[in-house]
C-alpha positions as CSV (number, residue, x, y, z in Angstrom):
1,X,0.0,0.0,0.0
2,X,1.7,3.6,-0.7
3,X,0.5,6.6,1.0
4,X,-2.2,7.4,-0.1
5,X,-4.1,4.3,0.6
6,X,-4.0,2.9,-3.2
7,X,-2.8,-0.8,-3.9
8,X,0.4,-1.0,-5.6
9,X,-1.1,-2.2,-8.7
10,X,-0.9,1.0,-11.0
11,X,-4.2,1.3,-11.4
12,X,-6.2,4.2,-11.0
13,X,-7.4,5.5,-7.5
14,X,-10.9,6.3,-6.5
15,X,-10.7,10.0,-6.9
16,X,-9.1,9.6,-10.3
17,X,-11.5,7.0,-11.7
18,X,-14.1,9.7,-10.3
19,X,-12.8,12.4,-12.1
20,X,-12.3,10.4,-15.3
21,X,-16.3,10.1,-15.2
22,X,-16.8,13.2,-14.8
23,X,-14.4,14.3,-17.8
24,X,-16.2,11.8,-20.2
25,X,-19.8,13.0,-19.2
26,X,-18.7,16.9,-19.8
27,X,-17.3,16.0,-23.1
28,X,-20.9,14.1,-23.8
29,X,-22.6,17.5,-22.8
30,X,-20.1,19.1,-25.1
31,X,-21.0,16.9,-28.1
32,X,-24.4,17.1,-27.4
33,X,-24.1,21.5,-27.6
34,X,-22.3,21.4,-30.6
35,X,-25.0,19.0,-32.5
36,X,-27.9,21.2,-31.1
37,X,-25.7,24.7,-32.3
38,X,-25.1,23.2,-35.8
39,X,-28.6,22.0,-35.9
40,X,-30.6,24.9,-35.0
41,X,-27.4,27.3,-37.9
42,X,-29.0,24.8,-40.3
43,X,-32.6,25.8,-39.2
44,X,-31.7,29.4,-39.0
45,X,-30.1,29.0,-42.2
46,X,-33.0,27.4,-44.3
47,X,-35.4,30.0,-42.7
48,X,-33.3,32.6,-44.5
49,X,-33.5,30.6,-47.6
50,X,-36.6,30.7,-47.7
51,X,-37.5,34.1,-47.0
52,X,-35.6,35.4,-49.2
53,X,-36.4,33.3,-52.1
54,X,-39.8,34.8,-51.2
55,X,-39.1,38.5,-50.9
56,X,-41.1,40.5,-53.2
């Protein structure tokens, strides 16, 4: 056992398996923003499209 209470074994420690978690479920938030923001430029976009194609 070293110090910190962690076996020998090189494997990660509580707080660093924690923190790993939390890391891969901001960069899920992340991906999910950045498919919404590109989504609702596409929307945006079309609108535009559309109303100008329709000007008088």
């Amino acid at each position: 056992m070293t110090a910190d209470g962690a076996a020998d074994g090189g494997g990660p420690t509580d707080g660093e398996r924690r923190r790993l978690e939390l890391e891969k479920k901001r960069e899920r938030y992340v991906w999910l923003y950045l498919g919404y923001f590109l989504f609702g430029i596409h929307i945006v976009a079309f609108v535009m499209i559309y109303a100008v194609k329709h000007a008088k």
